[in-house]
Structures are given as structure tokens and as C-alpha cells.
C-alpha angles and dihedrals in degrees: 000000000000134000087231123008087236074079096076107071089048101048109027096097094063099036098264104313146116116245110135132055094230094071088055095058092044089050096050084048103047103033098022092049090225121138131236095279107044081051091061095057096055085048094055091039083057092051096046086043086230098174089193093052094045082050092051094038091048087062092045089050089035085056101046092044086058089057097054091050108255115130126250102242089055097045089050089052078049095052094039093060084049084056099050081039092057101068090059107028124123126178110261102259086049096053088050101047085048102056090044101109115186110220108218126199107251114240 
């Protein structure tokens, strides 16, 4: 189940979740309202775990997500699964490099 139904597109590859950082960026994009930009600096104040900076960027999210007509208790749920997902979250190519485990022959 998802928190909007804008999620979707976005997660349903991976069941609903968050796991790349990609999707946070097209989330903040499509139901923030934020551009690309804007989208790339959440994504580097969750990476630096800048508390100041996530505040600052959940306003801005909260906001957007008004304007495109989502409410703010539901953009907040939204943000707050960017946030939990923030202290995880690789890019795409990464989490997929890093699950790939080489089976080697014992000797």
C-alpha cells in the first residue's frame, strides 16, 4: 500500500519501499514539487546526515506537496519514510554492486 497513490509509479518496482536514492529524488520532484535541483540537495543533506538542512528540506517538501494538493499530514508520512530511509539509502548502481556476492570454489 502506499501513503499517495503519485507513489506508485515510483515504488512499485521495489514493493513499495524506498531503496534507492533515485526514488527519493523523484518523489521529492513529482509529489514535493521540488526540481531537480532542489531534489539533489535533499538528497546530499541525507547523505551528510545534516539534521539542519533535512529540517529545512522537509518545509520545503511539506509545502510543494500542498500545492499539489496532497495534504500535510500525508506528505509529512511521505517525508518521514525519506528520512528512515536516509540512513540506508544508496543510489541504484551502488545497492546493486553491493549485493552482488562472487561465489568462489573452496580449495
Amino acid at each position: 500500500m502506499y501513503l499517495h497513490s503519485s507513489l506508485e509509479p515510483i515504488l512499485k518496482e521495489t514493493y513499495g519501499v524506498i531503496v534507492y536514492q533515485e526514488q527519493v529524488i523523484q518523489i521529492a520532484n513529482r509529489v514535493g514539487g521540488m526540481s531537480l535541483a532542489e531534489a539533489d540537495l535533499l538528497r546530499r543533506a541525507m547523505g551528510k546526515k545534516d539534521l539542519i538542512a533535512m529540517k529545512q528540506q522537509q518545509e520545503k517538501f511539506v509545502e510543494g506537496a500542498a500545492k499539489n494538493g496532497i495534504s500535510n499530514k500525508v506528505a509529512s508520512e511521505i517525508f518521514e519514510a525519506i528520512d528512515k530511509f536516509a540512513n540506508y539509502g544508496f543510489n541504484k548502481s551502488h545497492a546493486v554492486a553491493y549485493s552482488y556476492v562472487p561465489i568462489r570454489p573452496h580449495i
